[in-house]
N, C-alpha and C positions, 0 to 999 in steps of 0.2 A: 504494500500500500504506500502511495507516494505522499509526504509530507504533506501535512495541512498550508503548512508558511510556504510551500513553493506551487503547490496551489491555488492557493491566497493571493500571493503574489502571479500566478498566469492569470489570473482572472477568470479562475475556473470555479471558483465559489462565492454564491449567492446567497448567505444565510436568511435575504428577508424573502427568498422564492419560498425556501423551507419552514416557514414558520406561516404562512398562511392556514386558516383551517380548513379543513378537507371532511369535517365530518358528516354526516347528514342531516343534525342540527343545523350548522353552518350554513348548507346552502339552502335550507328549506326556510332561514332568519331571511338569508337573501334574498330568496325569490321575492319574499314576501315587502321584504324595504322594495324591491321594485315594483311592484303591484303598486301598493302606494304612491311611490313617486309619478308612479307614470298616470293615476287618476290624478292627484292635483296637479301633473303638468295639465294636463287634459282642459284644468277649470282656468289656467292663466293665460294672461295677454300675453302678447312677445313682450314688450315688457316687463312685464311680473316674472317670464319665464326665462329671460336676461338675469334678472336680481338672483334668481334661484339657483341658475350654472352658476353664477359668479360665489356667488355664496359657499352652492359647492365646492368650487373650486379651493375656496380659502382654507375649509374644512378640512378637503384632500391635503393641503399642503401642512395644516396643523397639523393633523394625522401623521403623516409623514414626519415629522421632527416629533410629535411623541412617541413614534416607532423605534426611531431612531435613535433617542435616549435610553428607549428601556433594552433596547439592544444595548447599546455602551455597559447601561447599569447591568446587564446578565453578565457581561465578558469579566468588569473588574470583582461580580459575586465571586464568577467561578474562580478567576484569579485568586482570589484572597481564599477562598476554599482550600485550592491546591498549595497555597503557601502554607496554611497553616497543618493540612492532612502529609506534606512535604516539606517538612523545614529545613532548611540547610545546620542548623543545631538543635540538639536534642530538646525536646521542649521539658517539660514538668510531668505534665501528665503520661509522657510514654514510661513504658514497661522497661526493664531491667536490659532487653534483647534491643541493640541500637542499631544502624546500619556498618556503624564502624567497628564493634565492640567483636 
């Protein structure tokens, strides 16, 4: 299996492809926001239906940056997980049997 970092670096991983839901809840949530949307577009003017892409849009791109944080905040979780399940010195609470010892 070829390194994550190399890649990472090809641009061969997408972690926000992976993390969309795929469940049958999820897309039966979906459907359903679209049924919605697509009746009150149905009741607005081009106008009102301008305000409501636009709006959308703003939505999408919040979305996107709180996607985008909570990805950051998973990477330095697990980071600090693996620091502490992997310490470079022996911590307190390990057992008698050390990597060195």
């Amino acid at each position: 299996m070829e390194s994550i970092i190399t890649r990472l670096y090809r641009g061969e991983v997408y972690p926000e492809e992976q993390i969309l839901p795929q469940s049958g809840e999820a897309r039966a949530a979906k459907k359903e926001r679209n049924k919605w949307e697509d009746k009150l577009e149905a009741t607005l003017s081009k106008k009102q239906a301008r305000i409501l892409e636009r709006m959308q849009d703003a939505e999408a791109a919040y979305a996107t940056l709180e996607c985008e944080a909570s990805f950051a905040e998973g990477v330095r979780f697990g980071i600090q997980l693996m620091r502490e399940l992997f310490p470079l010195e022996k911590p307190e609470w390990a057992g008698k049997e050390w990597l060195d010892e």
